[in-house]
Structure formats: structure tokens, C-alpha cells
N, C-alpha and C positions, 0 to 999 in steps of 0.2 A: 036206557043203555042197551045195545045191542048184544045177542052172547057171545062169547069168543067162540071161535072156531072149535074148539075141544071141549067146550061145553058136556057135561055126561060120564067124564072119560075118570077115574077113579086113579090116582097114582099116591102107594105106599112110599114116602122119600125114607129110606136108611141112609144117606148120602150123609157126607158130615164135610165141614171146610171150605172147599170152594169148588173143584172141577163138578161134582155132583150135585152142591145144594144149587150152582148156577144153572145146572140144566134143567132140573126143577123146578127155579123160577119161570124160567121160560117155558117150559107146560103149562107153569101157572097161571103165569100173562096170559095165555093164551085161550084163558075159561078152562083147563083143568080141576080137578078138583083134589087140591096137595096136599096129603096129609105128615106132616113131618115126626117122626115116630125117633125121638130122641134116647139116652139113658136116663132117669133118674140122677136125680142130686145133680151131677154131672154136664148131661145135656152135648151137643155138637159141641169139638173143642173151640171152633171159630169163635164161641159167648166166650171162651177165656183170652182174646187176641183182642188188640186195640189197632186203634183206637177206641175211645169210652165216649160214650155220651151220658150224665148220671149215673155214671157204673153199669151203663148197657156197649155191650159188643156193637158198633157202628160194622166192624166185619164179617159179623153174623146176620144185620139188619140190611146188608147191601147184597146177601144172595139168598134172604128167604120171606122178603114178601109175597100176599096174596097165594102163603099156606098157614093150615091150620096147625096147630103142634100140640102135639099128644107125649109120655113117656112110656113107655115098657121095657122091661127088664126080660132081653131076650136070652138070658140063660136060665132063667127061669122056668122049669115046663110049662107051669100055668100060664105065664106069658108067650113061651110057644104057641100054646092053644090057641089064645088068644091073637097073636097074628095071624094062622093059619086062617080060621076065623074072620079074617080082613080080608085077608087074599082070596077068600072065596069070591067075597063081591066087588074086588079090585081089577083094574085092568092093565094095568103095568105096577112093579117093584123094582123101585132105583136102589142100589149099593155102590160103593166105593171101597169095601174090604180088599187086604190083600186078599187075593185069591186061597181059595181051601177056609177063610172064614165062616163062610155061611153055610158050608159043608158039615165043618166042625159040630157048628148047631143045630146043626141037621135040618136046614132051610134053604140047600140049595137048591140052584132050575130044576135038579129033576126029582125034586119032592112038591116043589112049588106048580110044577105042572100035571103032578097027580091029583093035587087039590083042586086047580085050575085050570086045566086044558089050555085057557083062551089068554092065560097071564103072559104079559109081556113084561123078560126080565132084561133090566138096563143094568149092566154092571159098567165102570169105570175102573181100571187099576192101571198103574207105572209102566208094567210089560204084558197086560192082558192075560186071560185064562187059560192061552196055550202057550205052548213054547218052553224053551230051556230057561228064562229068565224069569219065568211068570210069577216068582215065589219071592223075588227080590222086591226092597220095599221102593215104592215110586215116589218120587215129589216133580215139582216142576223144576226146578231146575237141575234134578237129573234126567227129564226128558230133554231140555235143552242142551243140555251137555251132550249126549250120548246119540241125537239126532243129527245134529253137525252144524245148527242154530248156531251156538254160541261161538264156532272157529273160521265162522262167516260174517261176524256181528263186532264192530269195533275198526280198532287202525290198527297196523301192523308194529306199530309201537306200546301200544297198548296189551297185548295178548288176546286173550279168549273173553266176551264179554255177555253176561247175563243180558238178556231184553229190558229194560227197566218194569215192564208191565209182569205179572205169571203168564204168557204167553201159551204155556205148553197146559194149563192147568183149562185157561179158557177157550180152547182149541179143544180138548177136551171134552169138556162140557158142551161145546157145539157140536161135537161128533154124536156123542152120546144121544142129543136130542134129536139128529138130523135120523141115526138108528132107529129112534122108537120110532120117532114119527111115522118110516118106511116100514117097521114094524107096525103098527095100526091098517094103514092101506094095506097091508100084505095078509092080517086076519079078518079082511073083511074080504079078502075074494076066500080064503081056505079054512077060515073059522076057527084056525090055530093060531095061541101066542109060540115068541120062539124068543130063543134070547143071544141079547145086542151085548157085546165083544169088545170094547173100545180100552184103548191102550195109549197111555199118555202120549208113549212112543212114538204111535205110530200115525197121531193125529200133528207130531210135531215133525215127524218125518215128510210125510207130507205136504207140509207147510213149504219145506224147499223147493218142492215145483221147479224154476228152469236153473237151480243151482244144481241138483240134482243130475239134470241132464245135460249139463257141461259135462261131468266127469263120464256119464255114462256115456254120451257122443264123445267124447276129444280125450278122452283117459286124463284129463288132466284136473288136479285138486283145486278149487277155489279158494281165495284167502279173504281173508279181513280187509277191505278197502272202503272202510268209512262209508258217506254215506253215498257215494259214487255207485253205481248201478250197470250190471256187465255188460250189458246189449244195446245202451245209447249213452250219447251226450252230446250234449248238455243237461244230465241229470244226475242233481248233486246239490248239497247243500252248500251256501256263500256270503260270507260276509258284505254285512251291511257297515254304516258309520255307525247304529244305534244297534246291531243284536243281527239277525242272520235270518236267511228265506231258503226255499228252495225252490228249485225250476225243474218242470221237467221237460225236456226237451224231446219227444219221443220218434220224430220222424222229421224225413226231410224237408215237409211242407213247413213245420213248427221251427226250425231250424233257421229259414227261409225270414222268417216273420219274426222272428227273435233278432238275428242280424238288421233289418229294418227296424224294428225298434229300438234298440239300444245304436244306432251308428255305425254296424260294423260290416255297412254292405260291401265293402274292399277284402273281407276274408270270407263271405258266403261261398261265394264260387269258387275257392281254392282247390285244388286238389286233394290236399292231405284234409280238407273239413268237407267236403261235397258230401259225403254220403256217410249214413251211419257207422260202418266198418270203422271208415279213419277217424272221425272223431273219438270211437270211441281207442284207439290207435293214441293217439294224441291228447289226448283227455289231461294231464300234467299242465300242457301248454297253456290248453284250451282256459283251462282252468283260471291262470292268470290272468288271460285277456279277458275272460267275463270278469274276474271281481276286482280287475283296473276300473269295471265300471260299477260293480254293484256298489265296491265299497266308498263312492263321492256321493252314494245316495244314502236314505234311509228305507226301513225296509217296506215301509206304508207305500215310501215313490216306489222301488224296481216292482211291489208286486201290482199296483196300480197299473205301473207302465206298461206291464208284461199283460196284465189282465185284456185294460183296453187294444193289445194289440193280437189277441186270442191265445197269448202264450202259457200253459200251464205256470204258475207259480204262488206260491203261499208262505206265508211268515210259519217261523217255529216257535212255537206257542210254548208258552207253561203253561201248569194245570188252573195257575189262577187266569190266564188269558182266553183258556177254553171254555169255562164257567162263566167268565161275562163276554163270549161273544153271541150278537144276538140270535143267527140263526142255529146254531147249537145248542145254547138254553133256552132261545125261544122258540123262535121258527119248528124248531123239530122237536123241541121238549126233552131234554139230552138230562136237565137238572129238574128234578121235582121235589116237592116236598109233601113229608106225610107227618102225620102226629101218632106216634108211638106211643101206650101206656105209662111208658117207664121214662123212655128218650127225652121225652118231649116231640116238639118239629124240630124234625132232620132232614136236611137235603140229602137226597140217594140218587142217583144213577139213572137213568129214566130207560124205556127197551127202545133199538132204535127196528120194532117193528111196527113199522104204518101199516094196517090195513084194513079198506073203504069198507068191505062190508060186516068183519067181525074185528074192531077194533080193541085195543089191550085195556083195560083195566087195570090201573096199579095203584088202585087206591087204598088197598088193606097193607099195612107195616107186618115185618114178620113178627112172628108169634111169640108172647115170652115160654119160659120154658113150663109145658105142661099144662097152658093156657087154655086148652080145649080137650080136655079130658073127657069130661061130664058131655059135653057136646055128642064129640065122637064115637065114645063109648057107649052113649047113650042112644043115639041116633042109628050107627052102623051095626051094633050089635045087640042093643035092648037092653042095656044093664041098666038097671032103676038105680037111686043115688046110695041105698045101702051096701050095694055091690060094690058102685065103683070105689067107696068107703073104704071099704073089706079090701079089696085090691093095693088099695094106698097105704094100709096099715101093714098088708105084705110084702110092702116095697116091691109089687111087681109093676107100679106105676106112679 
């Protein structure tokens, strides 16, 4: 097996739940070497969230594979020591505390970079480490809410609608890692760590991309318009006879070839539908005349038809139609399974990072709680097994 790309690279995870332990993982994939530094008794809250598998967290098992997990009790001085101790020969430290926690224990960036010059620190939080907001507690769906996600998301009958997925949590967690990353290249030209800023907020702000710049170009608010799309159509979701697809129709070529396919070369060349503007103008109409046709079919025929006629479109799937389609659990390896200590085999989530020359590894299940103590303790800092003993009997691990 070839090494991952990060191979070397040393990262303390304090992350706990999902925006942090996800980023984590994805270090981890990537030949990192993740040490996940939990509480005692306790552990990441996510081991107490379900689903279960033999009374294992399945929610904690789907964002902390291929790390090791250790506990310490970091209010503890002697377990201070002893992370400081880590950090020496660490190369990044991930967190997710509200802001001013790590401070509190006197383990913030700028104690952590006297220990460490070259430490690169990944924090995560709701409104990030600056700002008038920064002390407020974050979850994801208060990033969705307060980003403008959720009063763009839904039908105007409906009101304001959560994403079904944590969207703002896993946007998040890709900031975060997209940070360190640039962090890493960035101490290898200046031999300094420096620390990555990510804000639930502001990774979900982001996300609005050209809803954003409506308001900003035309002063005007965007609303909730299902799943209709501002800047063309035919792109929308439509009922079928058996369940519903979508099309995306993005330009006038596609447009062109849609019309040909479905019969409706007598409105191609219209006016009010020639060119993107009025369609999407018209879009109500429009709407009709496509699912006069979609709905005599099923959705296997319009997306078939649409396919072989080069037309973007695709069925709306449930999560059980995503798991057995072949090129998503197979083709690409989307669904794997692994055998757990405790779990047993679980299928989890696979990464969807291909690459030829340091490909992912995700073969190790995450960690039970405290699993590699003796390991790490032993390895990283030289505690022979009397110590780590002595330690455990302190409850500092």
C-alpha cells in the first residue's frame, strides 16, 4: 500500500462531534497520523448519540476512523504537562471549543506556539475567534439559519427550511482542513505554524455564492423557490408517474436538445423561451409543459431519454437508492465496510477522495474510548506501563 500523502505529519484531534472530528478524519485518510485525545469516563459526546451498533456510537464511528484515541483529563495540571509534552512533537492541534476555552486552560495558540513554533492550530467554532459574536454557542443549524441557507431552502408555503443533511457543520469541517492544509505548504516555505480561524458561519455564508450576489448586484432579497434554480430553466425538479427526477437545463444548446427530445420542437424557437432570461421569466409555464410530459413517463424513461439525448438529468434518490446504486457504492466505493472491536461490520461512508499516486486507506474503524493509551503514551512520550498505570489511577487518563 502506497503512503498517503500526509504521511509524517502528527495531528492532536481535541475536536469532539462532527464539524472537527470530520476534518480529522480527512487528515486521517490522507496518511496523517490522528491522535484523538478524548475525556475520560466520558469520551467525544457523539459515543453518546445514535444510532447504536452493540451499544457503539455508529455517529461517532462515521467521523473517527483511521485515529488512534487516547484520554486525558485536561484540567488536570499533570495532564497539561502531558499534552504540552505532545505538542512538542505534534504538527498541528485540532479544537472545536467555544472560543476562550483553551485559553481558560491555559492551552491556547499562544502558549501552544511557545512550546511549538512550527504548531499548526485548527480551531472550529459557530462565530470564530474574532468578532462580536465569537463567545456565542454555534451548532449547525444556527449556522444555517443566521447565514441566509435556510430562508433560501424550501417553498414559500412552507417557511424557512433546515438542509436535511448538517450542511453548515460539514462545510465546516472542509474549511477547516482546506486551512491546515494551506497551513502546512505555508510552514514549509517560513518554518512557522500559525493558526486556522474557521467559523461555522462563515463557511455556510459562503456557501451562498450567486444567491449572495443577487442581493449584492440588484438590492433585491432572494426567496424560497423550491427546487427551481435563479439563473436558468429548465432546472427544477418534476414529477414522474412512479416518484420524480430532475433536469438540469443550463444553456441554450441544452435547451435546444431537451426540446428535441421530449417533442417540443414547436416552443424551442419561441420568444418568450429562446434564451435563458425568459425562460427563466416564464419558468411557472414552462414548468407545466415539461411535466405534461414527464408525468406519462417513469422516471427510469424521462431520465434515460434525457441522458441519451445529452440532457443533464437524474432520478431523486433516497438514501436507500444511493447505497445500492452501482457506481456510488461501487464504482467509486461511496459504502465500505469495516469490522469494529465492539460494532462488529459496519458499513460507513467511504471518502470520496481518489488519488493515483497516494491513495486513502480506511481501513482502521475509529477507536474505542482510550484504546491506545499504552500505545501512545508509550511510544510518543516513553511512559513505561507502570506510569501509564499511575496515570489511570489519577484519573488523568
Amino acid at each position: 500500500m502506497s503512503k498517503g500523502s500526509l504521511e509524517g505529519i502528527i495531528v492532536l484531534d481535541l475536536t469532539r462531534v462532527l464539524a472537527g472530528p470530520f476534518s480529522g478524519q480527512i487528515l486521517a485518510d490522507m496518511g496523517a497520523h490522528v491522535i484523538k485525545i478524548e475525556q475520560p469516563v466520558k469520551g467525544d459526546d457523539a459515543r453518546h448519540m445514535g444510532p447504536f451498533q452493540n451499544e457503539e456510537s455508529v455517529y461517532y464511528i462515521t467521523n473517527n476512523r483511521n485515529k488512534k484515541g487516547v484520554t486525558l483529563n485536561l484540567k488536570a495540571p499533570e495532564g497539561k504537562q502531558i499534552f504540552l509534552e505532545m505538542v512538542k512533537k505534534a504538527d498541528i492541534v485540532m479544537e472545536n471549543y467555544r472560543p476562550g476555552t483553551m485559553e481558560k486552560l491555559g492551552l491556547g495558540y499562544e502558549v501552544l506556539k511557545q512550546t511549538n513554533p512550527r504548531i499548526i492550530y485548527g480551531s472550529v467554532s459557530g462565530f470564530g475567534h474574532v468578532g462580536r459574536y465569537s463567545r456565542r454557542p454555534g451548532y449547525d443549524i444556527i449556522a444555517q439559519a443566521m447565514s441566509g441557507i435556510m430562508s433560501t431552502t424550501g417553498w414559500p408555503q412552507t417557511g424557512p427550511t433546515r438542509t436535511g443533511t448538517p450542511l453548515g457543520d460539514v462545510l465546516g469541517g472542509l474549511w477547516l482542513t482546506i486551512g491546515i492544509l494551506g497551513a502546512i505548504q505555508g510552514r514549509s516555505v517560513t518554518g512557522q505554524g500559525q493558526k486556522v480561524d474557521i467559523a461555522l458561519i462563515d463557511a455556510a455564508v459562503a456557501t451562498m455564492a450567486n444567491i449572495s450576489m443577487i442581493y449584492l448586484t440588484e438590492g433585491r432579497i432572494p426567496k424560497m423557490i423550491g427546487n427551481r434554480y435563479e439563473s436558468t430553466y429548465p432546472y427544477d425538479s418534476f414529477l414522474c408517474s412512479d416518484g420524480s427526477c430532475v433536469i438540469g437545463v443550463g444553456n441554450n444548446k441544452l435547451w435546444g436538445l431537451f426540446c428535441q427530445a421530449t417533442g417540443h420542437e414547436d416552443i424551442e424557437k419561441l420568444a418568450i423561451y429562446k434564451d435563458t432570461p425568459e425562460r427563466v421569466e416564464h419558468h411557472e409555464e414552462l414548468k407545466v409543459i415539461v411535466e405534461e410530459w414527464t408525468k406519462q413517463r417513469t422516471v427510469a424513461d424521462v431520465v434515460k431519454t434525457l441522458l441519451d439525448a445529452g440532457v443533464p438529468a437524474a432520478p431523486i434518490n433516497n438514501i436507500e437508492q444511493v447505497v445500492r446504486d452501482p457506481h456510488i457504492a461501487e464504482d467509486r466505493q461511496m459504502f465500505i465496510t469495516q469490522h469494529h472491536p465492539k460494532a462488529g461490520d459496519i458499513k460507513i461512508t467511504g471518502s470520496p477522495l481518489k488519488m493515483s499516486g497516494t491513495p486513502v486507506d480506511l481501513s482502521t474503524p475509529a477507536p474505542t474510548l482510550g484504546q491506545d493509551n499504552e500505545e501512545i503514551y508509550g511510544r510518543l512520550l516513553g511512559l513505561d506501563a507502570a506510569g501509564i498505570e499511575a496515570l489511570k489511577e489519577k484519573k488523568i487518563i
